[in-house]
C-alpha positions as CSV (number, residue, x, y, z in Angstrom):
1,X,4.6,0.0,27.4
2,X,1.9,-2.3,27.1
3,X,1.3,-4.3,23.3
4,X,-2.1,-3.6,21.4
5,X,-4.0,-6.9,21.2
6,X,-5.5,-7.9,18.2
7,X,-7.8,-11.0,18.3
8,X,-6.5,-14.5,17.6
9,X,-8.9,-14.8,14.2
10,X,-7.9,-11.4,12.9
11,X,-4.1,-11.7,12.8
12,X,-4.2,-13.3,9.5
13,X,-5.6,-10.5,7.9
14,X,-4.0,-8.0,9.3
15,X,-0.4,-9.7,8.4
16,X,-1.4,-9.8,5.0
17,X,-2.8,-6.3,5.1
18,X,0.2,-5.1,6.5
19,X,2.9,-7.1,4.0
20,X,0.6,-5.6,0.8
21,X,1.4,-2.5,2.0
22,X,5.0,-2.7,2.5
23,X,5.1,-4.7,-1.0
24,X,2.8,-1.5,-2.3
25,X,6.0,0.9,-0.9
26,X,8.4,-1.1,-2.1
27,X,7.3,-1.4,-5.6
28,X,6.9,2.7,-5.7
29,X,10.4,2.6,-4.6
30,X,11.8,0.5,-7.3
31,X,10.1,2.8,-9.7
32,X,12.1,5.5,-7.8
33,X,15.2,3.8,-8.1
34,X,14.6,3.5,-12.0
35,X,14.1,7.4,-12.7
36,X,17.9,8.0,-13.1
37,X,17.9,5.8,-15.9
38,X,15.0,7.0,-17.2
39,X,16.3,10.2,-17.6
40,X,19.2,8.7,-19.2
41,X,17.2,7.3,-22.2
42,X,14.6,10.3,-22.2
43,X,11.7,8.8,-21.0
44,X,11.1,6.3,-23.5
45,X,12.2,2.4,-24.7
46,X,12.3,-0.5,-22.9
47,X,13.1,1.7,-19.0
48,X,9.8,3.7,-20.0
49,X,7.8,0.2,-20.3
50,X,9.7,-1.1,-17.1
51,X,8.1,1.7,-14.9
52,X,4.9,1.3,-16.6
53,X,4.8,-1.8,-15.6
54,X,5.7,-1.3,-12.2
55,X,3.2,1.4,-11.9
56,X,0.6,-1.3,-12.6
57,X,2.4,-3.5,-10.2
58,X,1.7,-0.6,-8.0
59,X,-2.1,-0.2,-8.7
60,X,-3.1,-3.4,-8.9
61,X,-1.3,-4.0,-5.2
62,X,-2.9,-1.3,-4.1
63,X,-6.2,-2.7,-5.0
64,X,-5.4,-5.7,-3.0
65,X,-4.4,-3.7,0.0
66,X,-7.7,-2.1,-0.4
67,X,-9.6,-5.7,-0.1
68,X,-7.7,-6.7,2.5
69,X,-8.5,-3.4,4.6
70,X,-11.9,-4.0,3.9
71,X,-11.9,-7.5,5.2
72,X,-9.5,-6.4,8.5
73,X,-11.8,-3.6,9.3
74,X,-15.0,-5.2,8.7
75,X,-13.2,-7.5,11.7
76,X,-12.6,-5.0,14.0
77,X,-15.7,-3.7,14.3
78,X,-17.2,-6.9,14.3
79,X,-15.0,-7.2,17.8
80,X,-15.6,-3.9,19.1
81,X,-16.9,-5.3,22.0
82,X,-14.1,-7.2,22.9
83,X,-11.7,-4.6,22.5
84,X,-11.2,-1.1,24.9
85,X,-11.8,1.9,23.4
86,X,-7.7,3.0,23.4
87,X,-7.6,-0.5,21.3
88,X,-10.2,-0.1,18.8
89,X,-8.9,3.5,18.2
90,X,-5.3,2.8,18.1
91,X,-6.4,0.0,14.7
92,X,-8.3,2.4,13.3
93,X,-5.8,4.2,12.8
94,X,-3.0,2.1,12.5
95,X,-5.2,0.8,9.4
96,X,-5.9,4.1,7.7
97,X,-1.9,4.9,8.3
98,X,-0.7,2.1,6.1
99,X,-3.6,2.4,4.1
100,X,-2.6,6.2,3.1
101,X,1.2,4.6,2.8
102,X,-0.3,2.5,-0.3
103,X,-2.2,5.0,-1.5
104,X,0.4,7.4,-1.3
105,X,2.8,4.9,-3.3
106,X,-0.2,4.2,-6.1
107,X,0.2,8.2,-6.5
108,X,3.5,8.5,-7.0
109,X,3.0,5.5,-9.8
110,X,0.1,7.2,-11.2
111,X,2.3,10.5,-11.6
112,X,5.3,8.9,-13.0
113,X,2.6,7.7,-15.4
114,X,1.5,10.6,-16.4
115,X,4.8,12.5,-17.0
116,X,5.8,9.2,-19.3
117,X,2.3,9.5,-20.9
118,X,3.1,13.0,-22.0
119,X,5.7,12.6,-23.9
C-alpha cells in the first residue's frame, strides 16, 4: 500500500494539527478519568474546579486545533495542483476526521460543564 504524500512545507502544520488534536482527546480523557471522583464528592469542591478547568483546557485546545486546520487546509488547497485527486481527497478528510475528534472532545467538556453548572 502506497503512503499519502504531503508536501515538504506543509508537514509542519500538519504535525502540529495532528498533536493538538491528540492533546484535545487526551485532555477530554483525563476529565473522564476524574468523574469517579467526582461523584465521590458530589459534584462539587476542589474535583468540581479540577474538571472545570480541564474543560477549559479542552476548549481553548480546541480553538488552537481549529487555527491550525485553518492554516493546514488553506495549504492544501493552495497545492491542489500538485497533488492527485485520491490525495487531495484522502486530506480532506483525514483533516475533518481529527478535526470532529476535537470537536467531539470539546463536547464532552462542554457537557460535563453543564451537568457541574447545574448543581
Amino acid at each position: 500500500m502506497k503512503a499519502i504524500r504531503i508536501p515538504d512545507d506543509l508537514k509542519e502544520s500538519f504535525g502540529k494539527f495532528r498533536s493538538l488534536s491528540a492533546k484535545c482527546v487526551d485532555l477530554a480523557g483525563s476529565i473522564i478519568d476524574e468523574l469517579d471522583e467526582l461523584v465521590e464528592t458530589g459534584f462539587g469542591g476542589a474535583e468540581a474546579e479540577k474538571i472545570r478547568s480541564l474543560a477549559h483546557q479542552v476548549a481553548f485546545t480546541e480553538h488552537e486545533v481549529d487555527v491550525v486546520e485553518h492554516e493546514f487546509v488553506r495549504g492544501i488547497y493552495a497545492r491542489d495542483t500538485e497533488l492527485t485527486p485520491g490525495e487531495f481527497h484522502l486530506w480532506m478528510r483525514l483533516t475533518h476526521t481529527l478535526s470532529q475528534l476535537s470537536n467531539t472532545a470539546e463536547n464532552l467538556a462542554d457537557s460535563i460543564t453543564m451537568v457541574l453548572d447545574m448543581k
